[in-house]
N, C-alpha and C positions, 0 to 999 in steps of 0.2 A: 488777843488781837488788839484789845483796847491800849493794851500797855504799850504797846509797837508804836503808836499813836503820842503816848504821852510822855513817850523819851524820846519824839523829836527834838525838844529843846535841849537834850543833850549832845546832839550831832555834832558835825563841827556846823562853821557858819557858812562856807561855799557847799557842804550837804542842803541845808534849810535851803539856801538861797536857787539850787538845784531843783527841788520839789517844787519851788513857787512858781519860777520858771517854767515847767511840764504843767504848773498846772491852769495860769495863764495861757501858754502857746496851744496848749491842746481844745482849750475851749473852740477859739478859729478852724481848729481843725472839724471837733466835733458837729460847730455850725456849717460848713464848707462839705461835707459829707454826706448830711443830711437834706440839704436844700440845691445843692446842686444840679443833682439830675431833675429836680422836680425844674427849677430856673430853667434846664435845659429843654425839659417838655413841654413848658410854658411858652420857647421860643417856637415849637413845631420841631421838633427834632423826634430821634425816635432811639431805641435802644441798640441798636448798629452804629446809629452815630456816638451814645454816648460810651460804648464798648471801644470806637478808634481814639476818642478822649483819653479814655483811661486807658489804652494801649500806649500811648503817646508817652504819658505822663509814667507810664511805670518803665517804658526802657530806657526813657533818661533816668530813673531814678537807677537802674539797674546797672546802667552806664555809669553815673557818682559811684555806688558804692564799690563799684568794684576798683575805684581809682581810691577810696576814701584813708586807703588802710596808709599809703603813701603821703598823701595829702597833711592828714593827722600827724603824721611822725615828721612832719618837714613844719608846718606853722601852729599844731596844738589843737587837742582839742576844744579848749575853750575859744579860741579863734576860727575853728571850725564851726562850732552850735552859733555863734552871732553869724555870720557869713550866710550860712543853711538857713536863720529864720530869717534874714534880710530878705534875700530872697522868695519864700514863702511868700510871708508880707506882701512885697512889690508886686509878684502874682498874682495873689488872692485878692487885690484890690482892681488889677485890669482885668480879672477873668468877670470882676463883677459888672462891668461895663460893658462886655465884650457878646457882639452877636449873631459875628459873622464866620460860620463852621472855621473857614482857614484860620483866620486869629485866634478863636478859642482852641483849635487844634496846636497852633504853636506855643500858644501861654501856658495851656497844661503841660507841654514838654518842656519848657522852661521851671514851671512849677517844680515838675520831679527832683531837677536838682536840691531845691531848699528841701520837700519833702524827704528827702534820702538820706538830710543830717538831721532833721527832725525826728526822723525815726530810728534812724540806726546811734545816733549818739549817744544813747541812752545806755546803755552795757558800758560802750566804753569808759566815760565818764565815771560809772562806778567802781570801774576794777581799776582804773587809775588812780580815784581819790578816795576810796574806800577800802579800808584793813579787811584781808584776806576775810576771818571770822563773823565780820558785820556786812558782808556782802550779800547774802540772798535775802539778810532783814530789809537792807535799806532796798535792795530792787525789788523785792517785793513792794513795798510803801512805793515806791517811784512808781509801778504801776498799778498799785492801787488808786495812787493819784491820779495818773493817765485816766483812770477810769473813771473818778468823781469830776474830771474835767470835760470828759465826752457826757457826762451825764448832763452837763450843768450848759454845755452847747448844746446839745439835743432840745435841753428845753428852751434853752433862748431861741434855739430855731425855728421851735415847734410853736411856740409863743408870741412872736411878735409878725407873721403872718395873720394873727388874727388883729392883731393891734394896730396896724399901720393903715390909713385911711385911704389907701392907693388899691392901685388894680394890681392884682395876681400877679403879672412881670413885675411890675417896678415892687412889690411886697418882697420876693425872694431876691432882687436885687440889693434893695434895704437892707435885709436878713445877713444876707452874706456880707456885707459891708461891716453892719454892727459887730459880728464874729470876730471878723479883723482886725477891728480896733481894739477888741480885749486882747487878741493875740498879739496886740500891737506893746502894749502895757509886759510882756512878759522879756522885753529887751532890758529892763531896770536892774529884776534881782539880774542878769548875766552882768553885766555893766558894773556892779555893787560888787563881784565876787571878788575878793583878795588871792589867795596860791594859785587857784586856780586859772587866773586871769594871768597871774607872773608865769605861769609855766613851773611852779614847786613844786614838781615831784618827787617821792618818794620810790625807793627800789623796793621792790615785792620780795620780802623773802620766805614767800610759801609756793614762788614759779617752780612747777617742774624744768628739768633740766634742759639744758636743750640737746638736739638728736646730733650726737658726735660721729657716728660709724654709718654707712652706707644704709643695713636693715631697718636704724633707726629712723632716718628719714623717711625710707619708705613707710612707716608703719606712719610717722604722721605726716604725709602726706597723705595718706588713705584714711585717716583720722578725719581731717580738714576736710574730702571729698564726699566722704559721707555724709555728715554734718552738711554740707552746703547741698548737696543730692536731697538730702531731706528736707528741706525748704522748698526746693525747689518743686517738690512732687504735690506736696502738701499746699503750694502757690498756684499749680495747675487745676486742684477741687476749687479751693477759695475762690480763684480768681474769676469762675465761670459763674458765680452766687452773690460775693457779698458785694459785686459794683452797681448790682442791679435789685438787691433787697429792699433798698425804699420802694423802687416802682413797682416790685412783684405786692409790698404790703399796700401799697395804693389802688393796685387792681386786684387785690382784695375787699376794696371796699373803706379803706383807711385812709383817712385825711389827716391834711400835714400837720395839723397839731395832735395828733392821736398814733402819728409817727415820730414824731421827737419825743411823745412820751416812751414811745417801745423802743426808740435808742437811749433814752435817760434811762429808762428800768435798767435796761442793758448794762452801761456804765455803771450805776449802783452796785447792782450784784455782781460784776467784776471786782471793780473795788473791794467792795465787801470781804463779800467769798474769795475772792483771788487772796485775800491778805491770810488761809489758813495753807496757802503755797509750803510755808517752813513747815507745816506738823503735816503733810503732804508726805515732803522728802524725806522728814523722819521715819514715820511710818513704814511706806514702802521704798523708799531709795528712788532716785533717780530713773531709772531703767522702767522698773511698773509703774510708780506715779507719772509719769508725762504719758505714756501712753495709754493710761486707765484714765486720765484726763484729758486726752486731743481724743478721744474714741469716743466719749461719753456724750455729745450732741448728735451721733450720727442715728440714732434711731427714730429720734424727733424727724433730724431731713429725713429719714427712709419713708416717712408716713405722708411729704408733703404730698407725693404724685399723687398719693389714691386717696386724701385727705385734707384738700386744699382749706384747710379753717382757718381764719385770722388767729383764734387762742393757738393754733399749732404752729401759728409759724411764728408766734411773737415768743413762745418759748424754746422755738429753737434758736433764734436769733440771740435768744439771752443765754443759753446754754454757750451757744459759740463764743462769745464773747468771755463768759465767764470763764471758760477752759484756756482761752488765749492766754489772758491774765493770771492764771494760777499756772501754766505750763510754762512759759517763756522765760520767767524769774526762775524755776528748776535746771530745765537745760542749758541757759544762757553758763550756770554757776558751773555745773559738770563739766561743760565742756572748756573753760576756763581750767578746770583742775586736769582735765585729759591733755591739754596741750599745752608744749613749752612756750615761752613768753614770745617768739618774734612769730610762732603761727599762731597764736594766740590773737596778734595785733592787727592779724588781715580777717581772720573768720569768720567776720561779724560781719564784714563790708563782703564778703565775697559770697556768704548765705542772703544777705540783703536782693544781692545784685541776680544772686539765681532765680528768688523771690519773686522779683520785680519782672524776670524773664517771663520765666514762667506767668505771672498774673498776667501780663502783657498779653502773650498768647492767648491764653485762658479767655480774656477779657473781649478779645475778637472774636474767639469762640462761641463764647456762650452767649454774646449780644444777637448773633446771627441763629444759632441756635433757639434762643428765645422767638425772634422774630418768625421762625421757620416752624419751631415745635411746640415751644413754650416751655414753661420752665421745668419739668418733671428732667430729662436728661441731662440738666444743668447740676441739680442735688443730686442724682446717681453718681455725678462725675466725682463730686465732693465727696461721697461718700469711698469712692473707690480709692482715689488719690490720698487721703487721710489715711484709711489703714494700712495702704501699702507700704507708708513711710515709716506711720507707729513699727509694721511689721518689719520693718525693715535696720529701724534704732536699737527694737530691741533687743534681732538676731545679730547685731554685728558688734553692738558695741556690750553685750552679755560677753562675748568670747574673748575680750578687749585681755591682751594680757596685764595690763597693769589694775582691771576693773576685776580681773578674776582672786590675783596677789591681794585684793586688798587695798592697794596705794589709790584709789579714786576714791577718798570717801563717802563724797554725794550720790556715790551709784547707787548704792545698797541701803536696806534699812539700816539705820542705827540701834545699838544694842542698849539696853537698859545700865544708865552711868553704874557698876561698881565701886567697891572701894578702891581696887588696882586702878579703874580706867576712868572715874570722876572727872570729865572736862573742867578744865579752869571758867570757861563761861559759857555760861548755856548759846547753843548754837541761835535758838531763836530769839533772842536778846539782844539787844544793842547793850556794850559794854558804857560806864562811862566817859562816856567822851569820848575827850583826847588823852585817853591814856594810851590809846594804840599811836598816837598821830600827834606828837608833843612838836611844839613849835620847832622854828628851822635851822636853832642853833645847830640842831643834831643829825642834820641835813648834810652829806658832805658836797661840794661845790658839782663834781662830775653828776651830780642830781639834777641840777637843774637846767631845768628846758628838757631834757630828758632826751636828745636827739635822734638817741639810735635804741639802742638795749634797754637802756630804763624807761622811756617810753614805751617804744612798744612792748616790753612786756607788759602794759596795763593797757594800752589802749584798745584796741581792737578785739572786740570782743569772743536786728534787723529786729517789717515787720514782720 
């Protein structure tokens, strides 16, 4: 894992410039996450209210992505990820002033937007500018990074409410403000980027084909549904738990720098741990590794109801996390290789935007919920909605006939390299360089800007 690490200075330089990015903008986030609801408990608000907050902010985000796949293939992604943090940014700076329910209601729906290329951009960008072979390395490392960035918010969060010489509001107003301003610094590397700023893309030539005859359509179209169904089930647990985890670990008894430690941890061991994602897929393939990894937090939540302890809830929060991070860079890869390049280029925005439905829902839910029962049926919800999806990824997409033939690599274990079947480069390697990705003499003209076909098949790949 170390080594993953120390041939980033092999990438190219809109890759490096790519991670720096993620891991600037994410700290804002990390901060923003963290302190938010607390900021918003501080105004007298309560969790109903901050549940229509975050209802707000996820149907617009849900609203973007389901427009993004269009958007992307008509101005770039790279003009997409600047536009999305602008955005962010401009939000994240009035929400911190802001503290009157209707305005804070409408700035987080405004928010969703930036948030929905924040987060979903991330896949795209790498299957557009990263060779077929070095793509689950590098998105692994991307959210590994993600995850050393939410660590490193966390603790800025958690840290300068005890530093700042003001009262509890204006403390988490500061908080969130400082966030922003690092988030603010992460517009440079996009700015600095060269191809990817030009729109130079490259044609994929490891895209499955696309669906010529009637059956083949259907088959992905049903591809595309599931996959986005499964987000979507899996955004229904989530969505009733993790908007309101700071405040469940505060009425535990945990104060807010003793809670950005328990989302730094968090971050940490995503990062960390999420980076052995590739000997993950190797091992057991696609199909059992994401599901033996989105299942594996659900015991910890099953124990919260009858065993409300801070140590039990700060290790399920870190399990969750850590599973996110090691499971997203799996399936993101697979389902890239299950589908041909123009449904390839919506699936990311259209799983995003189910995502963001569903958490939306969820999010009214479980805030009312709370308020009415507390939070024991909020973690039953997660726990049910989580394996119905696992069970449901890995009944459909085992039977998958191209997943059965063989032709899906990533589904399945991988078989120990022989002499006959010796890969050219180890899967979990970054080769070097730009030997996949040799400058743009070799480019022919219909590559660039990528408008239709050679874009989307890279771009479209959620949280």
């Amino acid at each position: 894992m170390a080594t993953m690490f120390r041939e980033v200075r092999f990438f190219k330089r809109d890759i490096r410039l790519f991670l720096l990015y993620n891991l600037l903008a994410y700290v804002g986030w990390g901060v923003f996450q963290l302190i938010f609801n607390l900021y918003l408990r501080e105004l007298g608000l309560r969790e109903d209210d901050m549940g229509a907050f975050s209802a707000a902010q996820t149907l617009t985000m849900a609203a973007t992505a389901a427009t993004m796949g269009p958007i992307v293939g008509r101005i770039g992604i790279w003009r997409s990820l600047v536009g999305g943090l602008s955005v962010f940014l401009a939000t994240s700076y009035a929400l911190a002033w802001a503290e009157q329910p209707p305005l804070l209601f409408a700035l987080s729906a405004v928010s969703g937007v930036g948030l929905a290329y924040l987060f979903t951009g991330t896949m795209p960008f790498i299957i557009e500018w990263v060779p077929a072979r070095q793509r689950q390395t590098i998105s692994t490392l991307a959210f590994a990074v993600i995850g050393l960035s939410g660590t490193v918010g966390s603790l800025l969060g958690g840290a300068l409410p005890n530093l700042l010489p003001v009262d509890a509001l204006w403390t988490f107003r500061w908080t969130l403000i400082s966030g922003t301003v690092v988030a603010t610094l992460a517009l440079v590397p996009l700015l600095a980027m060269g191809d990817a700023r030009a729109g130079h893309a490259e044609l994929d030539p490891t895209a499955a084909r696309e669906a010529e005859d009637p059956a083949a359509r259907r088959r992905v179209r049903a591809d595309v549904g599931i996959f986005v169904l499964i987000g979507g089930l899996m955004a229904l647990g989530a969505g009733m738990v993790v908007p309101f985890y700071n405040v469940y670990l505060a009425s535990l008894g945990a104060s807010a720098g003793q809670i950005g430690l328990v989302y730094a941890a968090a971050g940490l061991a995503s990062a960390t741990i999420g980076l052995a994602a590739p000997v993950v897929a190797r091992r057991w393939g696609a199909l059992v590794g994401v599901a033996v990894v989105r299942v594996a937090p659900l015991p910890l939540y099953a124990l919260l109801p009858v065993a409300p302890l801070l140590p039990v809830a700060i290790l399920a929060h870190i399990a969750r996390q850590t599973s996110i991070s090691m499971a997203w860079p799996i399936d993101s890869t697979f389902i890239a290789e299950v589908l041909p390049p123009k449904a390839r280029a919506g699936v990311f925005g259209l799983r995003s935007a189910a995502w963001n439905l569903g958490w939306a829902g969820a999010s009214l839910t479980g805030g009312w919920l709370i308020v009415q029962r507390g939070y024991g049926p909020t973690f039953l919800s997660y726990i049910v909605f989580t394996a119905l999806a696992m069970t449901l990824f890995v009944a459909y997409y085992g039977r998958h006939p191209r997943v059965r033939a063989g032709e899906v690599t990533a589904a399945l274990p991988r078989r120990p390299a022989g002499p006959e079947s010796a890969p050219t480069a180890a899967p979990d390697r970054v080769t070097q360089p730009d030997q996949e990705a040799q400058p743009s003499e070799e480019r022919s003209p219909p590559a660039v800007h990528a408008p239709r076909e050679t874009a989307t098949a890279t771009r479209r790949h959620a949280p």
